[in-house]
N, C-alpha and C positions, 0 to 999 in steps of 0.2 A: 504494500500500500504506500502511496506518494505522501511524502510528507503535508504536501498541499491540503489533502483531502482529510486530512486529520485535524481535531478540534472541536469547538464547538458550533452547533448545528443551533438554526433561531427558531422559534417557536413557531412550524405555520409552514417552514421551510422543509422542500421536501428533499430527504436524504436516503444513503443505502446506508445496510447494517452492517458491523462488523460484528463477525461470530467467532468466538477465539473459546478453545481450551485452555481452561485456567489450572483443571483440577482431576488428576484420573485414580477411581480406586481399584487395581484388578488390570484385568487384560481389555482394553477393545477389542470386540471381535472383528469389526471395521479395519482394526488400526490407529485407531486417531490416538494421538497424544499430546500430552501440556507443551502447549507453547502452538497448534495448528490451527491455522486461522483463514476464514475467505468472507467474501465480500458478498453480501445479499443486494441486490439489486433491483432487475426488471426482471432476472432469471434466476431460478434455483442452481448453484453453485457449485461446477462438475467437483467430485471426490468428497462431499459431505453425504454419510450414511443417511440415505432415506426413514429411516426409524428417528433419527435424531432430529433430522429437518423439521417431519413432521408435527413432534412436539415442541420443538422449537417454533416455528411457523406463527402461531397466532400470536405471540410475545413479538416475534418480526414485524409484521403486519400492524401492531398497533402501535409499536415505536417509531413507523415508517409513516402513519398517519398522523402523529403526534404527541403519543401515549409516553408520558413522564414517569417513568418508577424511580420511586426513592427510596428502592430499597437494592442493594445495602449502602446505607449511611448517606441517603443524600446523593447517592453519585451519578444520577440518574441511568444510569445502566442496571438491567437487569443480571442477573443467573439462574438459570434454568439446568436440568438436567436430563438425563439421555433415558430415556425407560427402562432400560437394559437393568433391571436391582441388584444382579449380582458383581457387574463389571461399569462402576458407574464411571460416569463421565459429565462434570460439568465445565457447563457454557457459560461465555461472559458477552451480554450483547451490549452492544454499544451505539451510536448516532456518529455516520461519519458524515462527510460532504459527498452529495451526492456526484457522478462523474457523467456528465450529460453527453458525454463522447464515444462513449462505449459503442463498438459495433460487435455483434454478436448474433446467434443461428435468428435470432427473430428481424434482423435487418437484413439480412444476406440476400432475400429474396431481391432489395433493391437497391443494396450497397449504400443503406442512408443510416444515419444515425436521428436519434429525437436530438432535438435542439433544445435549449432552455425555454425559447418560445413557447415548445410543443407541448412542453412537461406543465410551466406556466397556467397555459391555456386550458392544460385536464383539471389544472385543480382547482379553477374557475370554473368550467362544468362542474365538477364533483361539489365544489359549494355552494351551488344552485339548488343541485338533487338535493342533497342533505336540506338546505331550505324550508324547499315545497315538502320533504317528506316529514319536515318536522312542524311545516304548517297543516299539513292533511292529518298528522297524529295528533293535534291541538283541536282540532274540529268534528273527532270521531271518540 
């Protein structure tokens, strides 16, 4: 990860995750160990065990929308852990800067990348939806 993209992320602002191995008790069966780390983004993250994405995922997703844990101590970063109960393995997620450049199998089709514009522009839709949905649940 570029040192650029490191730091702190603003409130509202949309970012990818950093998912890092802080803590392993036992064997991964996967493999993974303290100190492996990738970057969540537009796409699920080649070499992270699908078991662990998985429960990882909804802590991603809501940190990516905006979701502030402050646990532990305030550091707005989550940890989570891998299902696995006999070979466990904990996650440290984090809010990095998002990297509006990426090109990757979902652009390939057209060799473009989203632009800041693009990304922008969703989350102006997406605050519209949310809105109306949250004016149509105030009326029902």
């Amino acid at each position: 990860m570029s040192s650029e993209r490191s730091g702190d992320v603003k409130p509202g602002e949309s970012c990818d995750i950093k998912v890092k191995v802080i803590q392993q008790k036992g064997v991964c069966a996967f493999g993974h160990k303290v100190g492996d780390e990738w970057t969540v983004g537009w796409c699920t993250p080649p070499g992270l065990c699908n078991a662990a994405f998985v429960a990882l995922y909804p802590f991603i997703r809501a940190l990516q929308f905006g979701a502030a844990y402050e646990y532990p101590f305030q550091s707005g970063k989550a940890h989570q852990c891998c299902p696995d109960p006999y070979n466990q393995i904990i996650f440290e997620l984090s809010k990095v800067k998002r990297d509006f450049n990426v090109k990757g199998p979902l652009w390939e089709a057209d060799k473009t990348s989203m632009t800041k514009e693009a990304v922008d522009a969703m989350w102006e839709h997406r605050k519209k939806l949310m809105k109306a949905t949250n004016t149509l649940r105030e009326h029902h």
